[in-house]
C-alpha positions as CSV (number, residue, x, y, z in Angstrom):
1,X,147.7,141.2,30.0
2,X,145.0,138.4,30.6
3,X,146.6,136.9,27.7
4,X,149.7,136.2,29.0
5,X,149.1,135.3,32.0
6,X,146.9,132.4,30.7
7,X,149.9,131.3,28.1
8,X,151.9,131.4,31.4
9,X,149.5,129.2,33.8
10,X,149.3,126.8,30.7
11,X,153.5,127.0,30.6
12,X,153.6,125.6,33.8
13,X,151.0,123.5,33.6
14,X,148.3,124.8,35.8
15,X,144.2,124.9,35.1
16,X,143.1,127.9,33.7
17,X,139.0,127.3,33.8
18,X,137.8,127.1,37.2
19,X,135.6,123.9,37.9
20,X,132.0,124.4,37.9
21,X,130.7,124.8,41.4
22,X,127.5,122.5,41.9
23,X,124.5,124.1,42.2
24,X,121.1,123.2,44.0
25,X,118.6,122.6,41.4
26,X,115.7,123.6,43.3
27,X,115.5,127.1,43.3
28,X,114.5,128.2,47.2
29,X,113.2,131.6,47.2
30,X,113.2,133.7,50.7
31,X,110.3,133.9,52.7
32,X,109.4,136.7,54.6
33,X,106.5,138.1,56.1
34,X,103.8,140.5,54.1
35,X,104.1,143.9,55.1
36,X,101.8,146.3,55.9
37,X,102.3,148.3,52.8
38,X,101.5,144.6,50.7
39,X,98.4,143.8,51.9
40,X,95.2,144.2,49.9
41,X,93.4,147.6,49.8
42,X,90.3,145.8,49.0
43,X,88.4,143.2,51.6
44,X,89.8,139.7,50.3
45,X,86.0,138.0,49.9
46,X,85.5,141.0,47.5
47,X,88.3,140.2,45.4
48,X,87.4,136.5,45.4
49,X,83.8,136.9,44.0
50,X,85.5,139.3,41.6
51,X,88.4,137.2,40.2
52,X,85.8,134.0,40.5
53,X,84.5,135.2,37.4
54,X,87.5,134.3,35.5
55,X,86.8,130.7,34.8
56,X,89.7,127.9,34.6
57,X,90.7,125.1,34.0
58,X,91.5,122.1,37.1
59,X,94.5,120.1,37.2
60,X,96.3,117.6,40.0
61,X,99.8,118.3,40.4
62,X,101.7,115.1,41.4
63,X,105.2,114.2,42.0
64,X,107.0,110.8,43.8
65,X,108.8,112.4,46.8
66,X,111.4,109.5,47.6
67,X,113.0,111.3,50.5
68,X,110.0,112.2,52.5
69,X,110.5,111.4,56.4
70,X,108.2,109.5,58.7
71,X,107.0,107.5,56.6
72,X,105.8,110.7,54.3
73,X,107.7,109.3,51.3
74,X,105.5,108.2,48.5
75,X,103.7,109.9,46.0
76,X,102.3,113.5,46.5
77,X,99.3,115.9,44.9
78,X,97.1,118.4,45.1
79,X,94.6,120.2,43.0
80,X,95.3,123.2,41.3
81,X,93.5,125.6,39.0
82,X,96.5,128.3,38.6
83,X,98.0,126.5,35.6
84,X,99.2,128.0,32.9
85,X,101.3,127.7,29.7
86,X,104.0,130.4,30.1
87,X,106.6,130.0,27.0
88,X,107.1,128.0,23.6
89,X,110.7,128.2,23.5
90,X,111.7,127.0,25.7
91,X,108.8,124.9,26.2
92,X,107.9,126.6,30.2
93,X,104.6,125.8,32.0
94,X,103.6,127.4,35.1
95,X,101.6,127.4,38.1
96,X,101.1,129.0,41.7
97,X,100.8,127.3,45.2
98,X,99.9,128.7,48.9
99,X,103.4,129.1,50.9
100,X,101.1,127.3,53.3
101,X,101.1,124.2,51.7
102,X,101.9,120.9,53.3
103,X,102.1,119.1,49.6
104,X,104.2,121.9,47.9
105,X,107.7,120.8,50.1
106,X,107.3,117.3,49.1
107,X,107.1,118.4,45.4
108,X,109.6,120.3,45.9
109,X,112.0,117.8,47.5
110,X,111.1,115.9,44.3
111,X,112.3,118.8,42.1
112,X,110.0,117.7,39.2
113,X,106.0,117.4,38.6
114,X,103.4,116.0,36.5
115,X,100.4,118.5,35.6
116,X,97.2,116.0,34.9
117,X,94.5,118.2,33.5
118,X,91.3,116.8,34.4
119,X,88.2,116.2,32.1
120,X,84.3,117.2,32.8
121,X,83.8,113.9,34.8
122,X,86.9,114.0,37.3
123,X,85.0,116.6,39.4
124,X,85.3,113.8,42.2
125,X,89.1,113.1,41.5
126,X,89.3,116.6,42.1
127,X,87.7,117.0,45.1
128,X,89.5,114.1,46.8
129,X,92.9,115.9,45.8
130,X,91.6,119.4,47.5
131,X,91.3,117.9,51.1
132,X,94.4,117.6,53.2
133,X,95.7,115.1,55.8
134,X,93.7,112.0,54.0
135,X,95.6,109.2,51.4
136,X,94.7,111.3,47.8
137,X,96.0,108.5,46.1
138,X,94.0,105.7,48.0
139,X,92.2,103.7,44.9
140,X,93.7,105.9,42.2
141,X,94.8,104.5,39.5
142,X,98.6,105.9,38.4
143,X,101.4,105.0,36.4
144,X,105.3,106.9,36.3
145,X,105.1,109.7,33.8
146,X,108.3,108.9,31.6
147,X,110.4,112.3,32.0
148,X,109.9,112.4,35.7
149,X,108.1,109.5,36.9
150,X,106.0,111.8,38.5
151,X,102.2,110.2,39.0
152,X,100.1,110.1,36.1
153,X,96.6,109.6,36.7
154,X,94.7,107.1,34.7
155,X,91.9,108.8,32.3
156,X,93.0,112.4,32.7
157,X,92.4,114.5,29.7
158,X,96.1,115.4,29.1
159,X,99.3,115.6,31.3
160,X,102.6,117.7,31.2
161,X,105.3,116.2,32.6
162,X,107.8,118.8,34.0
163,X,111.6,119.5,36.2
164,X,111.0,122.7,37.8
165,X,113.1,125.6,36.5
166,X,112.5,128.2,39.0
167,X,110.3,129.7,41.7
168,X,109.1,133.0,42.6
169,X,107.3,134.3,45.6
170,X,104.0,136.2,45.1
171,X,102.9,137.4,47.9
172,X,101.1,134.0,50.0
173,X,102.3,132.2,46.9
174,X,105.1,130.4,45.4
175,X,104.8,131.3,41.3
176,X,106.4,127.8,40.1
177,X,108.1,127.3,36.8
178,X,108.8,124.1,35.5
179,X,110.5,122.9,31.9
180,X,108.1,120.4,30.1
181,X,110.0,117.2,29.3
182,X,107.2,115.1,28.3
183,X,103.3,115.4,27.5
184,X,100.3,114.1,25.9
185,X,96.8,114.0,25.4
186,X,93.8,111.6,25.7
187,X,92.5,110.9,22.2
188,X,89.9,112.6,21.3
189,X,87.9,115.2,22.9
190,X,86.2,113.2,25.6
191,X,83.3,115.7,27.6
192,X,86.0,118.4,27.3
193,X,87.5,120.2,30.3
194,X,86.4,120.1,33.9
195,X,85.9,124.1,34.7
196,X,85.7,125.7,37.8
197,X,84.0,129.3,38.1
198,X,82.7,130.8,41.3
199,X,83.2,128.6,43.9
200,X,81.5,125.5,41.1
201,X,82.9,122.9,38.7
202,X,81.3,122.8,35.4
203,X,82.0,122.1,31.8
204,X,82.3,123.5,28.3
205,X,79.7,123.2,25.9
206,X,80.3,124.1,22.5
């Protein structure tokens, strides 16, 4: 039956594929409020002295937000330990933000990132990235990342350049998955890593 009724719409000359409707591609998730039955059944300092023991790695996230409004446009970042690789095939990198952010909805507008992972002496770069309301970018030295254009700070260990794929809520967090387009490293090992475990920065020693 489908069968002829396709050799008939071709007979009389009309489409038989439906055009592809364009789709936004930033994913939005819905926002709503954490219920009661969310919330934490342990006290939230608790769970972060517990979880501080888990030491990671720090990274700025950047992107060139080019529609930002009064005078916002320009490039964005903040500092993020809550990287993570996520998949090989396709190449997937992830990493989570606070719904409260004021940086995330200019990333977002962007709809792609660069992930600069910083080395043991960029503890200062860091901290100037973790503050909110000042210029992060004021005497830091960037250049386009070229998948994205996204900033990519000068001297940074190694960088993934990224379009985000998808985003997830999680809880008072956005889970944020991007596709790598680009990335590289520094040569060499440098002084390793910059490390962050409870509440300090430190580094690796081997």
């Amino acid at each position: 039956m489908a069968a002829t009724a396709v050799r008939y719409l071709r007979s009389v000359g009309a489409a038989t594929a439906v055009s592809p409707v364009p789709v936004d591609p930033l994913p939005r998730p819905a926002l709503r409020a954490v219920s009661d039955d969310e919330r934490l059944p342990v006290d939230p300092g608790e769970f972060r002295r517990v979880l501080g023991h888990f030491a990671s790695g720090v990274t700025i996230v950047t992107a060139l937000d080019l529609n930002g409004n009064d005078g916002t446009a320009g490039p964005a970042g903040f500092a993020c330990q809550s990287f993570a690789s996520l998949s090989l095939d396709p190449p997937l990198v992830t990493f989570m933000v606070a719904r409260t952010s004021t940086t995330w909805p200019r990333i977002a507008r962007a709809g792609v990132f660069c992930v600069n992972i910083l080395g043991a002496e960029q503890g200062a770069l860091c901290r100037s990235f973790a503050v909110s309301g000042a210029d992060k970018f004021a005497g830091v030295a960037h250049r386009p990342a070229p998948a994205t254009g996204s900033p990519l700070l000068d001297s940074v260990a190694a960088w993934v350049d990224c379009r985000i794929q998808a985003v997830h809520t999680g809880g008072d967090h956005l889970i944020v998955v991007g596709r790598v387009e680009a990335l590289g490293a520094a040569d060499g090992d440098g002084n390793g890593p910059l490390l962050f475990h409870q509440g300090t920065f430190g580094r690796f020693s081997r």
